[in-house]
C-alpha positions in Angstrom: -23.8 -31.3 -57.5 -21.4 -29.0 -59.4 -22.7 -26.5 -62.0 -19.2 -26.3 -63.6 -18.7 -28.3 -67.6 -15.4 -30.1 -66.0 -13.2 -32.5 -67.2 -10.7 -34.7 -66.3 -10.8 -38.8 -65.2 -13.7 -38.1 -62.5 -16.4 -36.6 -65.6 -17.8 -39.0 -67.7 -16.4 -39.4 -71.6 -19.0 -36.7 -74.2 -19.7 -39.9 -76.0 -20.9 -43.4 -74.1 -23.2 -46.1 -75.1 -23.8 -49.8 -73.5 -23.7 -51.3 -76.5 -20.6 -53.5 -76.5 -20.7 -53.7 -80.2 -20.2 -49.2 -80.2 -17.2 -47.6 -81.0 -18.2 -45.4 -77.9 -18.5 -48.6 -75.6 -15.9 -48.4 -72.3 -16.9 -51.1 -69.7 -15.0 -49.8 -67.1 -16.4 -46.6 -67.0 -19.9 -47.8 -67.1 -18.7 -50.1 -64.1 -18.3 -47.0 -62.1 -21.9 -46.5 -62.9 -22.9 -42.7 -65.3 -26.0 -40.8 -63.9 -28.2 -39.2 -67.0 -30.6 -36.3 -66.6 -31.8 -35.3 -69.9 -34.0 -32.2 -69.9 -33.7 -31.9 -66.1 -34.6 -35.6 -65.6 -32.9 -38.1 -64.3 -32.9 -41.3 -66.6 -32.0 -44.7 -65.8 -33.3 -45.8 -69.7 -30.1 -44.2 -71.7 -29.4 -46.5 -74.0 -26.0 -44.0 -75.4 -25.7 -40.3 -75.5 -24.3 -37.9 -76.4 -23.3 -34.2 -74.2 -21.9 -32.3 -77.1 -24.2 -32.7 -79.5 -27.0 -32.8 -77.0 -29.1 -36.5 -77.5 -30.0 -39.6 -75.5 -30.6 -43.0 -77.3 -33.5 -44.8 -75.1 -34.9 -47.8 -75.7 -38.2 -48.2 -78.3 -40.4 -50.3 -75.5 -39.6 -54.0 -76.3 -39.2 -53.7 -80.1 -36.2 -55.2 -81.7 -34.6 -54.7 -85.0 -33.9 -57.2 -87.7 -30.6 -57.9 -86.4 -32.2 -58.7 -82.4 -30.7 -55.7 -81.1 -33.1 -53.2 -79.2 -34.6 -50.7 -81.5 -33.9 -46.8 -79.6 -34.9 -43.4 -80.1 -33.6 -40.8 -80.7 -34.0 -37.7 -78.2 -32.7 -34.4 -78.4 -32.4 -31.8 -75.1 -29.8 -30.8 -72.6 -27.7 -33.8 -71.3 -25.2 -34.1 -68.1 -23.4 -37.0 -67.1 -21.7 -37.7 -64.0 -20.1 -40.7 -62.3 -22.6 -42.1 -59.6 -19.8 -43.9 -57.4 -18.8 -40.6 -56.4 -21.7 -39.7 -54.5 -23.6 -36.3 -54.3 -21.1 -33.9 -55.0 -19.5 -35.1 -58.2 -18.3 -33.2 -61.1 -21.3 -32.8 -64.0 -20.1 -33.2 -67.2 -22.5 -30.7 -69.5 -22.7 -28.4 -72.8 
């Protein structure tokens, strides 16, 4: 993968979450699918993050808060994001 901060409409937004009820919610580009590695990790448990500002959200096990929605964490570290459906070499979208 690239080691460049990029942007443009092939690097993920700084801001996404699955949450449909998130102001940072966009369904079509989590449709293209957004690889996570957090501290040199890859994740498939990111609930939202964030590359600026440098967090992941993850899930709290199966725990749910009083309104039924999964409770998360809070995690801070490194983040880069990248688009999945466009294969090994895609553009990394970091701090």
């Amino acid at each position: 993968m690239s080691d460049q901060n990029q942007t443009g409409p092939d690097v993920p937004p700084d801001h996404l979450a699955i949450n449909p009820r998130s102001p940072f919610f966009d369904e079509e580009k989590l449709r293209r699918g957004v690889g996570i590695r957090f501290k040199g990790v890859v994740r498939t448990n990111v609930e939202e993050y964030c590359i600026s500002e440098g967090w992941v959200r993850v899930q709290a096990g199966k725990t749910l808060d009083r309104k039924g929605q999964p409770l998360t964490l809070k995690l801070n570290g490194p983040v880069e994001a990248w688009f999945e459906d466009l294969g090994e070499d895609a553009p990394v979208a970091k701090a």
